[in-house]
N, C-alpha and C positions, 0 to 999 in steps of 0.2 A: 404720531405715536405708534399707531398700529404698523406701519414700514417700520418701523424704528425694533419693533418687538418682530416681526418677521426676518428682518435682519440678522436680530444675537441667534434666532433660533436657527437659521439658515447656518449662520456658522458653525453653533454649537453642535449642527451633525452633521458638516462638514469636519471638523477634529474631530468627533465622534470616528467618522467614517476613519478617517487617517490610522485614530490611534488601534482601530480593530484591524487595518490593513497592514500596519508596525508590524501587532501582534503575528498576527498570520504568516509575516513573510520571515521573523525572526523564527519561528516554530519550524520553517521548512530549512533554512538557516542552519540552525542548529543539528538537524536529522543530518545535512550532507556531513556535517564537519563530524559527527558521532562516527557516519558511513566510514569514514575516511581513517579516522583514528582508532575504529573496531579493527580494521583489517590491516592495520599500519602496530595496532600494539601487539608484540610478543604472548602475552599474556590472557589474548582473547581472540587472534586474528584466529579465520579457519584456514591459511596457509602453512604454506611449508615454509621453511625458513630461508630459502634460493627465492622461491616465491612472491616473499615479503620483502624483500631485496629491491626486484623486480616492478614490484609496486608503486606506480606512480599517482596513484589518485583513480576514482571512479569517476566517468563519463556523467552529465549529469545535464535533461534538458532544459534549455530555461525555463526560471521559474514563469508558471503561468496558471492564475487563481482562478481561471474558467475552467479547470480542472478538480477543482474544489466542489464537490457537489452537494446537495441534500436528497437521500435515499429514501422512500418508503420503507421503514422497517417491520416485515410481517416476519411473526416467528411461527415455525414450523410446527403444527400440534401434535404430530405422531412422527417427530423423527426418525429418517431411515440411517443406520447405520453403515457406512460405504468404506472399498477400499480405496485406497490411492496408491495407482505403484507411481514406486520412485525412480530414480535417475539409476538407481544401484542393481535396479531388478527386482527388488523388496516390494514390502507395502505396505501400509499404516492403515489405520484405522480410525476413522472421524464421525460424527454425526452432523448428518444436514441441518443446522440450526435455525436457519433464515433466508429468507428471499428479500433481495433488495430492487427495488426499481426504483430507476432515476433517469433522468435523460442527460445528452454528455453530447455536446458539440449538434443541435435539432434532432438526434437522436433518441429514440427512446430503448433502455436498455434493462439487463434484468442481468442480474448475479448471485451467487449464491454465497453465504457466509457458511463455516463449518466450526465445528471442537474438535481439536484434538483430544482423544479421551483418554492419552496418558496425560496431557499438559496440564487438564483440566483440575485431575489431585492433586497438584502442588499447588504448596499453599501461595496464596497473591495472585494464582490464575484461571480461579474458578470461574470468572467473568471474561476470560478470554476468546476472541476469534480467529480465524486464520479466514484469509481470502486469496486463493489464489487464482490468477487470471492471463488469458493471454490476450491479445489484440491484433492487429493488423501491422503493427511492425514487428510482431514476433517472428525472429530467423532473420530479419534486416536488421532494422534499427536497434530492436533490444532483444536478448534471450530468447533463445529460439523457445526455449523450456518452460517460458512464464513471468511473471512478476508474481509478487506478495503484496500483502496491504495487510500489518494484525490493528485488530479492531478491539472494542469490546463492547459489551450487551450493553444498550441503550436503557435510562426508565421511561423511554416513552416511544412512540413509533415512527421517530426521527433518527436515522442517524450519517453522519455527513464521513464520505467517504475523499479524501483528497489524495488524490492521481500523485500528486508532488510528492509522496511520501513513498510511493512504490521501490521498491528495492526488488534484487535478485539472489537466487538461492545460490546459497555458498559452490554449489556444480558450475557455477558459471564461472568460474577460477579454479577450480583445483578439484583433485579425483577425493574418494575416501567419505565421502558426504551421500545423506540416504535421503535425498529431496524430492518430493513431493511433485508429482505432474500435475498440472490443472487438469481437471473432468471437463469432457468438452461440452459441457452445461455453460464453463465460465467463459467463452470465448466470445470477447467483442468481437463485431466484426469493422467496427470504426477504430480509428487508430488515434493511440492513447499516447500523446508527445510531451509527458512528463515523469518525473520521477530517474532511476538510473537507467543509463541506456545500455549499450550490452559493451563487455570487456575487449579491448584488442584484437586479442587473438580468437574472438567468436564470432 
C-alpha cells in the first residue's frame, strides 16, 4: 500500500513537473512569435518599410531553461540616479533600482536592474524594470551593443530572470533609434546562449 501511495505521488509531480515545463516553454514560444510579428507588422515594427521587406525572421538560440534562473532581489535604498548614453549620442536617465545575484552556468553573477524615469509616469509602468546587459558573445554571436530583459518589481526578494526572453534594441536593425548602452556594471563575463542572437548584417 505504501509503494502503491509512493507511486501516484511520484507521478503526480512528475505531470506536475511536465505541465510547469509546457508552461515555461509556451511563454518563451509565444515572446519569439510576438518578436517576429512586432517587427514584421507595419503598424509597430521600428523598420523602414525596404527594411520590413527585407525581414526574414530574428535569429533565435535554442530554447534552453538552464537559462531560467532565480535572482536574489536586493533593492537599492538610496538610489543613484545615472546616465545611459545611447547608440544616437544622447542619454537617458534611469535610477539604479536593484541588485540581482544569481549564478548562471557554476558561475556566480551580479546585475543591476534600473527605472526609466520617464517610463515610470505612465500609467501600467510604475512597476516596471529595464535590464540591460552584455556577455561574452557580445560583437560575435549577438549585438555587439547589448541585450535587454524588462522585468518588474518583485513582492518579495525573489525574482527569476530568464535569458530566453533576451531581445535586442531596435539599433540592431535600423538607424533613427536612441538605445540605451549597457553600464559596464552589467557585463557578464560568461556567455549567455539564449534569447535573440544578433541580425545578418551585424
Amino acid at each position: 500500500m505504501k509503494s502503491l501511495c509512493f507511486l501516484s505521488l511520484f507521478a503526480f509531480c512528475l505531470f506536475g513537473y511536465g505541465q510547469e515545463k509546457d508552461s515555461l516553454l509556451n511563454e518563451i514560444d509565444l515572446f519569439q512569435v510576438d518578436q517576429n510579428h512586432h517587427y514584421n507588422d507595419k503598424e509597430s515594427s521600428p523598420l523602414k518599410k525596404k527594411e520590413r521587406r527585407k525581414f526574414k525572421g530574428h535569429h533565435f538560440y535554442p530554447v534552453d531553461l538552464k537559462y531560467r534562473v532565480n535572482a536574489i532581489f536586493e533593492v537599492i535604498s538610496s538610489p543613484d540616479t545615472i546616465t545611459m548614453p545611447t547608440s544616437a549620442g544622447t542619454e537617458k536617465m534611469f535610477a539604479k533600482y536593484a541588485k540581482l545575484s544569481f549564478e548562471l552556468n557554476g558561475e556566480k553573477c551580479v546585475l543591476y536592474a534600473y527605472q526609466n524615469l520617464k517610463v515610470i509616469k505612465m500609467e501600467g509602468y510604475e512597476n516596471s524594470l529595464f535590464l540591460p546587459f552584455t556577455d561574452a558573445t557580445s560583437g560575435t554571436e549577438t549585438y555587439g551593443g547589448g541585450r535587454y530583459l524588462d522585468l518588474e518589481i518583485p513582492k518579495g526578494d525573489k525574482l527569476v530572470l530568464n535569458f530566453n526572453l533576451a531581445y535586442n534594441p531596435y539599433c540592431a536593425y535600423t538607424t533613427g533609434w536612441f538605445c540605451p548602452i549597457p553600464p559596464a556594471e552589467n557585463e557578464l563575463k560568461i556567455a549567455v546562449r539564449a534569447g535573440l542572437m544578433k541580425p545578418d548584417e551585424h
